[in-house]
VMD Tcl script that builds the backbone (N, CA, C; Angstrom):
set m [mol new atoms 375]
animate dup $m
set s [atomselect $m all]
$s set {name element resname resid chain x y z} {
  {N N UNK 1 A -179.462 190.884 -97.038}
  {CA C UNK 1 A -180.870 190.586 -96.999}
  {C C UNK 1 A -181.627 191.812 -97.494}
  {N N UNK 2 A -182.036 191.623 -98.492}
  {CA C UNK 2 A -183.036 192.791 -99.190}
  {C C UNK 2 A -184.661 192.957 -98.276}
  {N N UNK 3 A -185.722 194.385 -98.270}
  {CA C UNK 3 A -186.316 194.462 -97.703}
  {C C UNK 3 A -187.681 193.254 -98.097}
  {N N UNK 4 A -187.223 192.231 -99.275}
  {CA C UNK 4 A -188.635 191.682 -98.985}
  {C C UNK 4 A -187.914 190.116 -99.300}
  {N N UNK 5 A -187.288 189.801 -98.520}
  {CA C UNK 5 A -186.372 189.031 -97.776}
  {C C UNK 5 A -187.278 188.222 -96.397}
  {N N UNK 6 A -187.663 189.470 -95.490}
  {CA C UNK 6 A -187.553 188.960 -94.208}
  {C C UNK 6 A -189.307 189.390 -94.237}
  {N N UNK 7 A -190.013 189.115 -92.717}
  {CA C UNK 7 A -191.883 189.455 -92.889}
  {C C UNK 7 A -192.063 190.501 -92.768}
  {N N UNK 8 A -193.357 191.092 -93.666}
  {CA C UNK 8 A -193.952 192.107 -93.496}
  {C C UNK 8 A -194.697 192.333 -92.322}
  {N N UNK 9 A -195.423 193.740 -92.450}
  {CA C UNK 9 A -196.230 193.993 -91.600}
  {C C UNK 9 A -197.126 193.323 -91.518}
  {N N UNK 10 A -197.435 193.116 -93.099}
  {CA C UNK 10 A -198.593 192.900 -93.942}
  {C C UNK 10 A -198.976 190.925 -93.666}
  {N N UNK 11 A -197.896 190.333 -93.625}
  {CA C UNK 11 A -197.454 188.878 -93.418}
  {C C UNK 11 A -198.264 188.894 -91.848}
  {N N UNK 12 A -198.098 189.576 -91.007}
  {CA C UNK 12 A -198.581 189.603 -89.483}
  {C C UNK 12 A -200.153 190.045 -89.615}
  {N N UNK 13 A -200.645 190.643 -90.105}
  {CA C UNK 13 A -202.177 190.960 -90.120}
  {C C UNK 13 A -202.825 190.162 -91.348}
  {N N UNK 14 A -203.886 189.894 -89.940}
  {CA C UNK 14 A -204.963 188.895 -90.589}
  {C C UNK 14 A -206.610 189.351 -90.063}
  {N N UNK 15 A -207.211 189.983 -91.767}
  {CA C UNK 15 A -208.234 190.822 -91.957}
  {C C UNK 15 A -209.411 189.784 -91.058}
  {N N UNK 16 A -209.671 188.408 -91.214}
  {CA C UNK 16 A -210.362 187.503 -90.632}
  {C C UNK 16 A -210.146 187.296 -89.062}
  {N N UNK 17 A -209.257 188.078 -88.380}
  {CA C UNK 17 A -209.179 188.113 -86.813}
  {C C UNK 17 A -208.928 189.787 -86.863}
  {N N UNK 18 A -208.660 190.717 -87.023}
  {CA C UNK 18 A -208.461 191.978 -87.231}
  {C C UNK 18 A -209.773 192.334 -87.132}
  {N N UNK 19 A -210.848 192.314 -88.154}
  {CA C UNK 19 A -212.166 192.784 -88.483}
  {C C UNK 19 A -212.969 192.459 -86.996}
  {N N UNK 20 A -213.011 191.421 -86.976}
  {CA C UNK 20 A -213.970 190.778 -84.998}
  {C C UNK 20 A -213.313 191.745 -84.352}
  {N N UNK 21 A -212.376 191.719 -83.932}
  {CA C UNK 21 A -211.561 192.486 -82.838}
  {C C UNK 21 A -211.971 193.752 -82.609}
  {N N UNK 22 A -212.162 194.458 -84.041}
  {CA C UNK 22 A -212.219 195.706 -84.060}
  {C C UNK 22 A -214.032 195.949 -83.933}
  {N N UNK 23 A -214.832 195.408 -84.459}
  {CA C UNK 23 A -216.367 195.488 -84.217}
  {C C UNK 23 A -216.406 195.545 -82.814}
  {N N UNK 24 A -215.893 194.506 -82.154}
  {CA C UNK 24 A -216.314 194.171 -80.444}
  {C C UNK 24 A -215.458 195.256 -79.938}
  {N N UNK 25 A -214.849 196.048 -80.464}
  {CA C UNK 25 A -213.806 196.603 -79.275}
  {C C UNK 25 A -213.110 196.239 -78.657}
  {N N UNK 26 A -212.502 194.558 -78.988}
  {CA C UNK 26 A -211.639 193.869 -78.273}
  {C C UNK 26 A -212.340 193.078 -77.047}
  {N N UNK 27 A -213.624 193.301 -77.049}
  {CA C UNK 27 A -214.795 192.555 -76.186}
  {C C UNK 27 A -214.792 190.896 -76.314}
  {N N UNK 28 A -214.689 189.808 -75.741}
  {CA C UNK 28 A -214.909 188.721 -76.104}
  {C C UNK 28 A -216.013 188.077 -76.051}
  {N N UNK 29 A -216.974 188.369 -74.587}
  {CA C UNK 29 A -218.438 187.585 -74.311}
  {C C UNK 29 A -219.024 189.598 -74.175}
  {N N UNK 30 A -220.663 188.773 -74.449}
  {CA C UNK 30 A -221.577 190.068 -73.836}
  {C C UNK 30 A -221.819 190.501 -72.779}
  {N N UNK 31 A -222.345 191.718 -72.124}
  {CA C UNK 31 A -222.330 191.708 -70.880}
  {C C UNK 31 A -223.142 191.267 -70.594}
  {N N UNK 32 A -224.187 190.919 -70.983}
  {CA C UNK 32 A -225.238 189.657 -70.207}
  {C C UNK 32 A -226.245 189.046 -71.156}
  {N N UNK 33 A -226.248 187.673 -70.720}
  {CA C UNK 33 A -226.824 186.481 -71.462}
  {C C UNK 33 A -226.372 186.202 -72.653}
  {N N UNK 34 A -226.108 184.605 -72.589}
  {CA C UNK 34 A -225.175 183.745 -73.019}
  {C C UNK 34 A -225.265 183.399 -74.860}
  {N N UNK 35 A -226.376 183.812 -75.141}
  {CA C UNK 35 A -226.540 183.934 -76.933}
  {C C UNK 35 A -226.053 182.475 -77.068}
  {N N UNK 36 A -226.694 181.274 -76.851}
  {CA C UNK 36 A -225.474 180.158 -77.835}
  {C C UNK 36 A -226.170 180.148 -79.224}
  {N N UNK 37 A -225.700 179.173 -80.033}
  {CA C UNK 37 A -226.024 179.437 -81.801}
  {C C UNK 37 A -227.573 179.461 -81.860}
  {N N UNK 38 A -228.305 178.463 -81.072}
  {CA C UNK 38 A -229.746 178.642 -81.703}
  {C C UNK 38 A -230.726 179.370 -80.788}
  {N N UNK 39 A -229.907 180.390 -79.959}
  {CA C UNK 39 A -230.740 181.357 -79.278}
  {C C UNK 39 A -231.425 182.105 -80.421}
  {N N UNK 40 A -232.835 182.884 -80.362}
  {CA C UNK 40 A -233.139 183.599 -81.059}
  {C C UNK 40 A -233.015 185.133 -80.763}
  {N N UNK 41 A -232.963 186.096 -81.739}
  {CA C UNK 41 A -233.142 187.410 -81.386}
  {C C UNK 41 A -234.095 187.575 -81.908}
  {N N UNK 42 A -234.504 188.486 -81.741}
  {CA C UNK 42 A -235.596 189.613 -82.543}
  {C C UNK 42 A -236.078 191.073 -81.915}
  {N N UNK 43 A -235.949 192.011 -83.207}
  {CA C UNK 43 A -235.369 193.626 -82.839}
  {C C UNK 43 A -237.175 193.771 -82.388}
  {N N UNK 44 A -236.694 195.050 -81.517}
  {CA C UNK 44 A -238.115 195.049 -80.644}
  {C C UNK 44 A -238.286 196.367 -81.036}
  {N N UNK 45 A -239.752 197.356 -80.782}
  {CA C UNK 45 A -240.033 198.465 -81.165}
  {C C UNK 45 A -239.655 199.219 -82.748}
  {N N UNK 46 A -239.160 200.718 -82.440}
  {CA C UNK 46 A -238.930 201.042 -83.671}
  {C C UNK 46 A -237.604 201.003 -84.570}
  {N N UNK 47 A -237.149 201.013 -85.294}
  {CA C UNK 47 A -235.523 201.104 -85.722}
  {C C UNK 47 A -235.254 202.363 -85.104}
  {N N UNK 48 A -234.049 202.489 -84.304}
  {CA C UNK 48 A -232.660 203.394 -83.611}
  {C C UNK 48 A -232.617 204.431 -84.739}
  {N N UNK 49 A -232.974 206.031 -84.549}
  {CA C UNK 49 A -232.161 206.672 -85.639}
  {C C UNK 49 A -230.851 206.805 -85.719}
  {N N UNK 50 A -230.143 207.532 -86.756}
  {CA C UNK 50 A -228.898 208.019 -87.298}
  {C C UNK 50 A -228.288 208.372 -85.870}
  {N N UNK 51 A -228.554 209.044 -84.948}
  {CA C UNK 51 A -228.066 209.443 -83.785}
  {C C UNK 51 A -228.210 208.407 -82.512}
  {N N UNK 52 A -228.368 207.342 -82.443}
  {CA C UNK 52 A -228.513 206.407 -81.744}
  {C C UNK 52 A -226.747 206.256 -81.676}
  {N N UNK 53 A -225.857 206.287 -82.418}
  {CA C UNK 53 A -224.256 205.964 -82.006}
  {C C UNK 53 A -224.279 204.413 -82.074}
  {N N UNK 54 A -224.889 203.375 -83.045}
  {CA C UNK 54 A -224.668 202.095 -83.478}
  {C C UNK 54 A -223.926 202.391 -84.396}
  {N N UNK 55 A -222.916 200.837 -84.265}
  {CA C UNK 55 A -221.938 200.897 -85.225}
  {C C UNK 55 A -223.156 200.155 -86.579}
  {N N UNK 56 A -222.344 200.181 -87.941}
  {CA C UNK 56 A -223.046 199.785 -89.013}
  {C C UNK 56 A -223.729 197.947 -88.931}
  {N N UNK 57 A -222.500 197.237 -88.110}
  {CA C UNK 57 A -223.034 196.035 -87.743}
  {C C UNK 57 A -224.106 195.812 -86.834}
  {N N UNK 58 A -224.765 196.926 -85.810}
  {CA C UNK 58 A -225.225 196.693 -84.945}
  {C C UNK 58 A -226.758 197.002 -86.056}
  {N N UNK 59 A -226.468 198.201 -87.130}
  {CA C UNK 59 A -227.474 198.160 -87.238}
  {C C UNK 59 A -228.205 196.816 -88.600}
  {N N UNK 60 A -227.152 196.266 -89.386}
  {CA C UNK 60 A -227.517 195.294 -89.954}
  {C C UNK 60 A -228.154 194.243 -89.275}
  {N N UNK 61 A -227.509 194.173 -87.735}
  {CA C UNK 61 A -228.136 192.637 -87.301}
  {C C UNK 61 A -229.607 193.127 -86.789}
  {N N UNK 62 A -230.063 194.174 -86.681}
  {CA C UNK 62 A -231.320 195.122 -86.108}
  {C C UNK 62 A -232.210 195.049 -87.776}
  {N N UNK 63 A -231.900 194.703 -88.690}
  {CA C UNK 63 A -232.581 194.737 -90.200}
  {C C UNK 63 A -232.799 193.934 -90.489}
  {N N UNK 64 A -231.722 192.511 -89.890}
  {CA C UNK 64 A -231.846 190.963 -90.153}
  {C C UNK 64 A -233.253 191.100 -89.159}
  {N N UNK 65 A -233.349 191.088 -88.039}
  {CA C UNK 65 A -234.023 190.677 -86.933}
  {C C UNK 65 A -235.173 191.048 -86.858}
  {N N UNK 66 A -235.553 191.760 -87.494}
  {CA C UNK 66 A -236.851 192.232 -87.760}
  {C C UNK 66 A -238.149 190.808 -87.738}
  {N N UNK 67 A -237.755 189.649 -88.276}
  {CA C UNK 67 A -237.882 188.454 -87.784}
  {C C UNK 67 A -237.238 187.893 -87.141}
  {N N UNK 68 A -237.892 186.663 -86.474}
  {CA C UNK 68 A -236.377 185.907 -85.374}
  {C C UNK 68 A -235.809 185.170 -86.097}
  {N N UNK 69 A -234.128 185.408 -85.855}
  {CA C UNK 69 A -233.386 184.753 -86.514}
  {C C UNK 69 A -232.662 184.499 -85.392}
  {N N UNK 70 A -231.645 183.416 -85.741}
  {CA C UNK 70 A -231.065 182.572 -84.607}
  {C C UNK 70 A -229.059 183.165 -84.905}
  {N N UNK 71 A -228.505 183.041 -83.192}
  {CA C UNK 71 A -226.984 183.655 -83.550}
  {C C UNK 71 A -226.228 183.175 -85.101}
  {N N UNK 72 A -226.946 181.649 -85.229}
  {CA C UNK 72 A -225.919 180.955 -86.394}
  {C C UNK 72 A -226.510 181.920 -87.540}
  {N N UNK 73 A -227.466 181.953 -87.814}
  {CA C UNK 73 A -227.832 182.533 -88.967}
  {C C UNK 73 A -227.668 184.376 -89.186}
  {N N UNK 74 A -227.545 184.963 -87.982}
  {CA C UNK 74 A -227.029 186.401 -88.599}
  {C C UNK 74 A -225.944 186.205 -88.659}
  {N N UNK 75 A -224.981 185.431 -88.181}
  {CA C UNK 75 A -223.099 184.902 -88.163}
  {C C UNK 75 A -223.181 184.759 -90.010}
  {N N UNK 76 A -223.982 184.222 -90.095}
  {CA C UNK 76 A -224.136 183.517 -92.146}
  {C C UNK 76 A -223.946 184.744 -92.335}
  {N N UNK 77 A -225.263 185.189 -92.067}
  {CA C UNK 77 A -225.806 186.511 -93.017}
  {C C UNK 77 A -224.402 188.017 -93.301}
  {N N UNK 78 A -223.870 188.030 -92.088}
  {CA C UNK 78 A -223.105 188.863 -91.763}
  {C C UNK 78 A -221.747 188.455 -91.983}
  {N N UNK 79 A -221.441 187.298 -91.787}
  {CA C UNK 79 A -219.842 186.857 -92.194}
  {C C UNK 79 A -219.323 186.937 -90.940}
  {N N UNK 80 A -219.801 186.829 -90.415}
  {CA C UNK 80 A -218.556 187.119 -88.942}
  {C C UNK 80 A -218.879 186.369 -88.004}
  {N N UNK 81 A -217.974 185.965 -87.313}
  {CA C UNK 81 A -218.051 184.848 -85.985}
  {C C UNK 81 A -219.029 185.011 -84.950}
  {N N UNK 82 A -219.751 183.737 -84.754}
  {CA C UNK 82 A -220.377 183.897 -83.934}
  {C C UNK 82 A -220.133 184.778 -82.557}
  {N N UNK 83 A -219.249 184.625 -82.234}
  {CA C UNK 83 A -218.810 184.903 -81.151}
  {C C UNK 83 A -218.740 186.587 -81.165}
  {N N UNK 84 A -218.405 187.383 -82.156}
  {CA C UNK 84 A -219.026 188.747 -82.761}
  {C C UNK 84 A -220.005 188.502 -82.453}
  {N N UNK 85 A -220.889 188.396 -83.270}
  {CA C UNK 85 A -222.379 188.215 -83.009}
  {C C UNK 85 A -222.905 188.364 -81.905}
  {N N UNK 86 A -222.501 187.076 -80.675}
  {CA C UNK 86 A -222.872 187.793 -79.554}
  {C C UNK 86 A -222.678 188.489 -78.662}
  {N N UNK 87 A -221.468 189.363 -78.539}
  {CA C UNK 87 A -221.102 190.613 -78.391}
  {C C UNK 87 A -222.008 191.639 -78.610}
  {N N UNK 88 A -222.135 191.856 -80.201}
  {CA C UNK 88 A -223.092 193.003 -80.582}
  {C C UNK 88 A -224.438 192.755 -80.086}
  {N N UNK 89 A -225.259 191.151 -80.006}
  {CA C UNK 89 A -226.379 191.372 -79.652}
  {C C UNK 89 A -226.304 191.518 -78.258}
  {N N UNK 90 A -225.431 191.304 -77.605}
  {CA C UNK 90 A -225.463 191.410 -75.700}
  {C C UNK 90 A -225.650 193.598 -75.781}
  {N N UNK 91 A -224.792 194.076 -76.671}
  {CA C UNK 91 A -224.794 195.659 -76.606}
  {C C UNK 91 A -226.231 196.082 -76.973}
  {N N UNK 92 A -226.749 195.132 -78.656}
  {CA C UNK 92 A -228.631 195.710 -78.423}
  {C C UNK 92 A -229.268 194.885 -77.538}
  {N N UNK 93 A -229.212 194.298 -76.604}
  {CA C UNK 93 A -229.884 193.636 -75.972}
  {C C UNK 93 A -230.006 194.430 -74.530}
  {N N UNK 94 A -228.801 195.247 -74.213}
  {CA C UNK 94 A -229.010 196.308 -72.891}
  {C C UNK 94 A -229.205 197.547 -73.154}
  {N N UNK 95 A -229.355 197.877 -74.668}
  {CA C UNK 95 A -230.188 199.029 -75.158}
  {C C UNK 95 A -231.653 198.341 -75.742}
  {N N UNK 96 A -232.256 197.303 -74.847}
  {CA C UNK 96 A -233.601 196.809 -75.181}
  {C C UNK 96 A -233.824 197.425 -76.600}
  {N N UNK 97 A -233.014 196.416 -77.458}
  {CA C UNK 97 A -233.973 196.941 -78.893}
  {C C UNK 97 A -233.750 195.481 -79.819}
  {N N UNK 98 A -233.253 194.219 -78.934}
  {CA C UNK 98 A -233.770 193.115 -79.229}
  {C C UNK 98 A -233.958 192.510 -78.297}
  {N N UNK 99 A -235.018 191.598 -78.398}
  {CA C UNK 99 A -235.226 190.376 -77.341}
  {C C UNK 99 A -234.602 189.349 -77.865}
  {N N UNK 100 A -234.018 187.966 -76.745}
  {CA C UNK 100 A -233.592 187.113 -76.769}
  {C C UNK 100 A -234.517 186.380 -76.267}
  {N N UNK 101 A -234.277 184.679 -77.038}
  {CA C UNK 101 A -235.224 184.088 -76.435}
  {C C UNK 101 A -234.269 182.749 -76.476}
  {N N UNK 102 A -233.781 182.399 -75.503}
  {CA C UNK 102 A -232.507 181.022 -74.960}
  {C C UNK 102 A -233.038 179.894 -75.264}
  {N N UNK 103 A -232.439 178.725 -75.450}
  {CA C UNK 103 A -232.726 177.806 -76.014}
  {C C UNK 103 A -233.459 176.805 -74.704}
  {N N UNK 104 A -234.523 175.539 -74.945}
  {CA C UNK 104 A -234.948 175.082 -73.486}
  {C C UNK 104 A -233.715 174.626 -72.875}
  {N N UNK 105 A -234.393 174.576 -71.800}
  {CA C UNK 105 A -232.917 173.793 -70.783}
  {C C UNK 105 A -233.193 172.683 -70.862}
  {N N UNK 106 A -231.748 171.665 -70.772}
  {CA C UNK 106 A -231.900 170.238 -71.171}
  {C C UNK 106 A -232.761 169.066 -69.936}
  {N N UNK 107 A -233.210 169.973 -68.878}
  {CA C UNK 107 A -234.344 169.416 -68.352}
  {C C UNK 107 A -235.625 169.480 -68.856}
  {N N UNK 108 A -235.813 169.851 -69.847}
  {CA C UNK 108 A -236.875 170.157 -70.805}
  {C C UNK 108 A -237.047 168.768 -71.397}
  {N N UNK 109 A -235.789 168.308 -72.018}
  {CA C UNK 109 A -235.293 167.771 -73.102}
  {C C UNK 109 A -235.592 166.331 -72.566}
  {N N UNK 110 A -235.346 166.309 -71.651}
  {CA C UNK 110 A -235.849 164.691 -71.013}
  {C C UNK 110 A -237.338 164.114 -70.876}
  {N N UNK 111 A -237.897 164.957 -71.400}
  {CA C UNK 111 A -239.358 164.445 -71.539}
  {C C UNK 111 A -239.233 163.212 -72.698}
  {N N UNK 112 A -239.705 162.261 -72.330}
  {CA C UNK 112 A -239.976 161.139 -72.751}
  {C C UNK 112 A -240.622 160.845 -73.957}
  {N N UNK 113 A -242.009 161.857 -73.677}
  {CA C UNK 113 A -243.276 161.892 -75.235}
  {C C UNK 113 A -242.622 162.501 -76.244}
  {N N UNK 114 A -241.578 163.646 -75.686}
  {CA C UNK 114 A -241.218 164.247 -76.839}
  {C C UNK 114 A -240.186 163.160 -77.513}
  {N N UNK 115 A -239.446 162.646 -77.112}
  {CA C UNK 115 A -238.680 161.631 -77.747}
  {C C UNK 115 A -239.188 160.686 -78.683}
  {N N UNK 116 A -240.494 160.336 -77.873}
  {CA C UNK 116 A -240.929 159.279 -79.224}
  {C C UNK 116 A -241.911 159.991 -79.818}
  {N N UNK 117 A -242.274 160.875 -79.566}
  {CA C UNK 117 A -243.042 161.689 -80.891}
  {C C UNK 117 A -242.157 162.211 -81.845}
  {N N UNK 118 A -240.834 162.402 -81.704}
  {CA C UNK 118 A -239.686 162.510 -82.409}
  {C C UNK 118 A -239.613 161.371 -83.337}
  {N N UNK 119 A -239.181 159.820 -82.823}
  {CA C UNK 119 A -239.005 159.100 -83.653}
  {C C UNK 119 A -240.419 158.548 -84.050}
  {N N UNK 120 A -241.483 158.642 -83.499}
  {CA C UNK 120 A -243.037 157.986 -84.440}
  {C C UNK 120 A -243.002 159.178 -86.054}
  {N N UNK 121 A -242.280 160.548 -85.950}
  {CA C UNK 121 A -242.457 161.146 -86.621}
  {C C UNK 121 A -241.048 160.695 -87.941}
  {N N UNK 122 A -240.183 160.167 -87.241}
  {CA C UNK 122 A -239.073 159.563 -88.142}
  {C C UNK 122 A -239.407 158.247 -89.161}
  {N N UNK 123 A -240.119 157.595 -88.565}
  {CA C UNK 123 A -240.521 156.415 -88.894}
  {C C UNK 123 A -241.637 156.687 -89.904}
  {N N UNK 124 A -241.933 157.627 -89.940}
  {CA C UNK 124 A -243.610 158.198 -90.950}
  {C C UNK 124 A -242.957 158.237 -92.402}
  {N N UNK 125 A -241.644 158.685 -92.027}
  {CA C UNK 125 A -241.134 158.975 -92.975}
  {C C UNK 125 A -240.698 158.049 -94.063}
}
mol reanalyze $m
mol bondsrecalc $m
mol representation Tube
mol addrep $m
């Protein structure tokens, strides 16, 4: 059996689970509040200088956010799993330098008017 015969190292690493791993630190959820996809962020006060100790992702999603953008859409912007995503924003989010704003709760959602002002607005169409 010759050396490229049997698997590489290279055969075992995979840059698309490797790359997350390594941003989060091997982190899976944030340490607090739940980010789902259409939570919004948005970076608060001034941009963090050079000495703030953000990694380069923390500070891209802090450049996106400058408006509110939602977890799905810095995940686009950035290429990386949501689930990244909210990792890094749970880390600027307890260095208050974005706000979150959670999606309503589905007791919200049971309002009635809003339903058919939903579909009177479907039907316009």
């Amino acid at each position: 059996m010759s050396a490229t015969d049997g698997p590489t190292d290279e055969h075992w690493i995979d840059p698309e689970i490797i790359r997350p791993y390594v941003v989060t630190r091997g982190r899976t959820a944030p340490t607090r509040g739940r980010f789902d996809l259409i939570s919004m962020a948005l970076a608060i006060g001034p941009p963090p200088g050079p000495d703030a100790g953000l990694d380069p992702e923390h500070l891209s999603i802090l450049r996106l956010c400058r408006e509110p953008k939602s977890v799905a859409e810095i995940a686009a912007h950035l290429n990386l799993p949501a689930g990244t995503i909210r990792v890094l924003l749970g880390d600027l989010f307890d260095r208050e330098l974005v706000s979150a704003q959670e999606p309503q709760s589905e007791v919200d959602m049971h309002d009635v008017k809003m339903y058919r002002a939903v579909l009177d607005g479907l039907r316009s169409l």
